[in-house]
N, C-alpha and C positions, 0 to 999 in steps of 0.2 A: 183694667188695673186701677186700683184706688191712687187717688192721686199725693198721697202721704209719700206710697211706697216710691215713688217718680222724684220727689225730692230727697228723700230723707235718704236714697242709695249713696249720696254726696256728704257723708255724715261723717267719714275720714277723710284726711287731705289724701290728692292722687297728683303729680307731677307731670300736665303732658304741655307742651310749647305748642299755644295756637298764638300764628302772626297774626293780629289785621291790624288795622291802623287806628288808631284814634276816634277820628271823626267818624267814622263807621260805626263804629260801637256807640258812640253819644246817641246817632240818629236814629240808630234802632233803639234806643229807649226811650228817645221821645217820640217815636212812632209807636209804642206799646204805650204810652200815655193817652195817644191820642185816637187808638183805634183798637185798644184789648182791655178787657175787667173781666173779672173775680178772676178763676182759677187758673184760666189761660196767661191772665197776664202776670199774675205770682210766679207760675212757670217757664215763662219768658224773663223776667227778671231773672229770677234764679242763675237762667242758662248763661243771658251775660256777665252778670257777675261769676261765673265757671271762665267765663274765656275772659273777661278780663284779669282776673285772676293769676289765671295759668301763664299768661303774655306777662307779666308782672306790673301789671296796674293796679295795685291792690287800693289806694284811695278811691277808681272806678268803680272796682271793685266791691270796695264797701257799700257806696251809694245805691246801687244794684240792689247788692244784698239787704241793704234796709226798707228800701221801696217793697221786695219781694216778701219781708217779714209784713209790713203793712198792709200789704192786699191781702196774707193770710188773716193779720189780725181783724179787719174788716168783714171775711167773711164770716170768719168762726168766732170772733170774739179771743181773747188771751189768753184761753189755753184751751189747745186742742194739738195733736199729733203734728198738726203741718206748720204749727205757730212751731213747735217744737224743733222740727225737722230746721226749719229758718233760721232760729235763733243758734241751733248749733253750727250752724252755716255761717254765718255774722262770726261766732267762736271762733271760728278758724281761719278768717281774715284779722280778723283783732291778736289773735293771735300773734299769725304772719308779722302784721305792722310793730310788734310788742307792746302795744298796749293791754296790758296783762289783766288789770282790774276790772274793763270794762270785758275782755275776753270770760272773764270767771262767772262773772254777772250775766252773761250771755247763757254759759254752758253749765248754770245751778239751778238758772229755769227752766232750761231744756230739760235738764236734766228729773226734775220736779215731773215734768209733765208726763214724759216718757214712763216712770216708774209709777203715775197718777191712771196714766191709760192703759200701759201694757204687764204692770208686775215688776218686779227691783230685777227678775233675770231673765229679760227678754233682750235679742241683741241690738237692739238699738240705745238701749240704756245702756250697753258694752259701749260701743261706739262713744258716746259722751264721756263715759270714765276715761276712754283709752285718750279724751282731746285733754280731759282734763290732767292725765297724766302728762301729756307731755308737754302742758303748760307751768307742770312744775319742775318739771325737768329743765324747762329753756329760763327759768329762773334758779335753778341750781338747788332744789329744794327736794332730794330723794326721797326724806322718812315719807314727804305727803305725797309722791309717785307714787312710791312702788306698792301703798294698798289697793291703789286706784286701779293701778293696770294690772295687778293677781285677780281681783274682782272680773275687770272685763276678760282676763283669759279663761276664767274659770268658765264666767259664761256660754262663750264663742267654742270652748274645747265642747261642755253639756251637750252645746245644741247642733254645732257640726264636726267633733270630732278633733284628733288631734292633727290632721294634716291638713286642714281648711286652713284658705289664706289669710281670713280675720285672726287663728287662734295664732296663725305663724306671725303677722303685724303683730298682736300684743307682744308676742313673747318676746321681739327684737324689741319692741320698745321698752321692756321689762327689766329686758339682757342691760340696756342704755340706764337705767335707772339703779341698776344694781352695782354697776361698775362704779356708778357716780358715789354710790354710798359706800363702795371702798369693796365691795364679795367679788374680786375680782374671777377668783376661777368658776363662781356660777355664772357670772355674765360671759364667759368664754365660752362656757359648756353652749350657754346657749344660742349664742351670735354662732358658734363652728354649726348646732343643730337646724339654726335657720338660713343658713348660708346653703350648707346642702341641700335643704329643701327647695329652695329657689334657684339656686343652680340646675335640679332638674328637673323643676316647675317651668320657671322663666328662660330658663338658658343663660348661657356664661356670659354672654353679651348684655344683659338688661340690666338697665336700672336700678330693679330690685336686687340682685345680685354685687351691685356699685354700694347700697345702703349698706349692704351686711357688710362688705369688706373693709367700709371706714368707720364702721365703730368695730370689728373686729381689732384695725389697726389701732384704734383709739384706748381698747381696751390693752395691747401689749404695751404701745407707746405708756399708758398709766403702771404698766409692768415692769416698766424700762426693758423692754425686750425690743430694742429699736431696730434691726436689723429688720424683722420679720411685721414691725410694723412702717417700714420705708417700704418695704416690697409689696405690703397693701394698700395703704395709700395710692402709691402709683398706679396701681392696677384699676384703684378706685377713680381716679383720676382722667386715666384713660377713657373708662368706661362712662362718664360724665360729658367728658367733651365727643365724646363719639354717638352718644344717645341723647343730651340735650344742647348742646351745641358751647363752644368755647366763651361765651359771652354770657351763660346761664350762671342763676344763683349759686347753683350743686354745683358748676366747678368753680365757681367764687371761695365755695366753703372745701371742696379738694384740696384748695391752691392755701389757703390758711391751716388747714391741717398738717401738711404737708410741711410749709413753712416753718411751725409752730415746733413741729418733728424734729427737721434741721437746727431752730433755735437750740431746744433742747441737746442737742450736742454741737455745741456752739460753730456751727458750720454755717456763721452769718452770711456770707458773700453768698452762701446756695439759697438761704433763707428772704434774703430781702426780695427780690427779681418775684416771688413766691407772692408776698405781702401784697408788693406794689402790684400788682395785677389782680388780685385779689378784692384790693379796695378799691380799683378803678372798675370793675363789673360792678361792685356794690354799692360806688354810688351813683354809677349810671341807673339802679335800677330802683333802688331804694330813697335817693336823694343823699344832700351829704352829711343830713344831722338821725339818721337814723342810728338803735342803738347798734346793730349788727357794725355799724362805720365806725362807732365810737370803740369798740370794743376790739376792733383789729387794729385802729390806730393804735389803740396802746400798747398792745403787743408789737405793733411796728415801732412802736418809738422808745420801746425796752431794747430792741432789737438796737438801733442806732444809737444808745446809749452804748453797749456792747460795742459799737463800731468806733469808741470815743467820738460823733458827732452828735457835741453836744444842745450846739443850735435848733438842730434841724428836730432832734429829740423832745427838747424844749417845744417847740411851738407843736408836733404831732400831739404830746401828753397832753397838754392846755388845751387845745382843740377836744383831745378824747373825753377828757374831765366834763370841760361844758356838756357834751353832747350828756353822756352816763350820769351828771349831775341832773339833768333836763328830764329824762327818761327815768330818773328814781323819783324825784317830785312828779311825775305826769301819776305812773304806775305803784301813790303811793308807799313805796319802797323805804326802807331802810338807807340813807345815805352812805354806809357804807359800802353798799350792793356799790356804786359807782366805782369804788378805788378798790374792788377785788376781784375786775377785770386780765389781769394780767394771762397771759398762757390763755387766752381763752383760745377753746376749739368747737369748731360748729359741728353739733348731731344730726344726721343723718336716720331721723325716726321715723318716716312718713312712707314711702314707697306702696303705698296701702290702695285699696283696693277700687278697681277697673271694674264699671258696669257697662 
């Protein structure tokens, strides 16, 4: 098997919870330091930075991933398939951390490379549209999504059809992008058509079935159709802590959805309990100045405003400020991106594909 195809299969994010511990994973990389070169140890790096990753070390993470972009670049020189295959790899941890500018700069050389080597519609140039899609999505920016991800589904549908699980990924991240820019009943049409797919692809209990049902919810809740997005939600929810465990990101961002839901009909007292557990997974996993922390604080301390406590709101906002202030100047941002936080809900784009 050529060794591009070995990396570059890791070209969408996938969601699976590997534990080890820490110092486990450091020493296996300074064991590939000191006893692996050229392509073995590119692929060795790689694999760590996957299980660091997945565990949610993503600062390991990164480190990994950029050692494994340099043992490419050493053997092939800066641009070739597996430089490429890397650097979209690196994309999707930068991503992750939101570090957005240096994410974009990752996946426009990849992207370069991929349409250099393989032709503008081959599916691994799908794959980088579809990260770059949903780098513009977690920045709230649909007009530049949604050409990015018709591109890669156009692709993915060409070369395997309409019921492959790449063309079904694109299309929920499409659905996600479309609802953002306001077409709600085509993002419905589509989230109901990939729900069912994966229902009986995946089965009722997966994951991937969990993804569709909270931007499903997400799309009624933007309906004001709140009943029947409370009902999925929870379902979403459920199926989160039951497949990646009660302490994971995904039910971090259930538990703020959810919350978020509640706000919206002002049923603070069910909403809060929702928050606080929400930000306390996310800054166990994330740290506490990350933007994902910033951005639920404020909707937590919208929330406590609502509750007339006003103190307590006060110092949530100012905390959320700095952080979102911090992360618009890292991610060259526009400063108002910081204070248009509000109601923020976490997407659910990724669920994508198992080699």
């Amino acid at each position: 098997m050529h060794l591009q195809s070995s990396i570059s299969r890791l070209t969408i994010t996938i969601s699976l919870l590997f534990v080890i511990c820490r110092p486990v994973s450091a020493q296996l990389g300074d064991r590939v330091a000191e006893h692996e070169n050229g392509p073995a140890a590119a692929l060795r790096y790689h694999r760590l930075a996957s299980v660091a990753r997945d565990a949610g070390r993503f600062n390991e993470s990164e480190t990994f991933s950029r050692r494994s972009l340099q043992e490419w670049e050493r053997i092939h020189g800066k641009e070739h398939q597996d430089v490429a295959a890397a650097l979209n790899n690196l994309g999707e941890i930068l991503r992750t951390l939101h570090r957005f500018a240096e994410a974009e700069s990752s996946y426009r050389r990849a992207l370069y490379m991929f349409e250099k080597v393989y032709g503008p519609a081959h599916p691994e140039v799908a794959a980088v549209l579809n990260n770059m899609g949903l780098l513009w999505i977690q920045q709230d920016n649909p007009a530049k999504a949604v050409p990015l991800l018709r591109r890669a589904v156009a692709i993915w549908k060409s070369k395997f059809g309409d019921e492959d699980v790449r063309t079904m990924t694109g299309l929920h991240n499409l659905a996600d992008a479309s609802r953002m820019g306001g077409d709600f009943a085509v993002a419905e049409r589509m989230h109901r058509r990939v729900l069912a797919w994966r229902e009986t692809t995946f089965g009722l209990h997966s994951p991937e079935v969990a993804a569709s049902l909270s931007s499903l919810a997400t799309t009624y809740m933007d309906m004001r159709n709140y009943a029947d997005a409370e009902d999925l939600y929870r379902r979403a929810l459920c199926l989160w802590e039951e497949s990646q465990g009660p302490g994971h990101l995904k039910t971090a961002a259930a538990l703020n959805n959810l919350g978020t839901l509640y706000a919206l009909q002002s049923r603070y007292a069910d909403a809060e309990p929702l928050y606080r557990r929400a930000l306390s997974i996310q800054e166990q996993i994330l740290g506490p100045d990350h933007a994902i922390v910033g951005r639920t604080l404020n909707s937590y301390a919208s929330l406590l405003m609502r509750l007339n406590r006003k103190a307590e709101a006060k110092r949530a906002r100012d905390r959320a400020q700095r952080i979102l202030t911090a992360h618009a100047r890292t991610n060259h941002l526009d400063l108002t991106v910081a204070a248009a936080q509000l109601g923020y809900v976490s997407h659910d784009q990724d669920a994508l594909i198992p080699h």
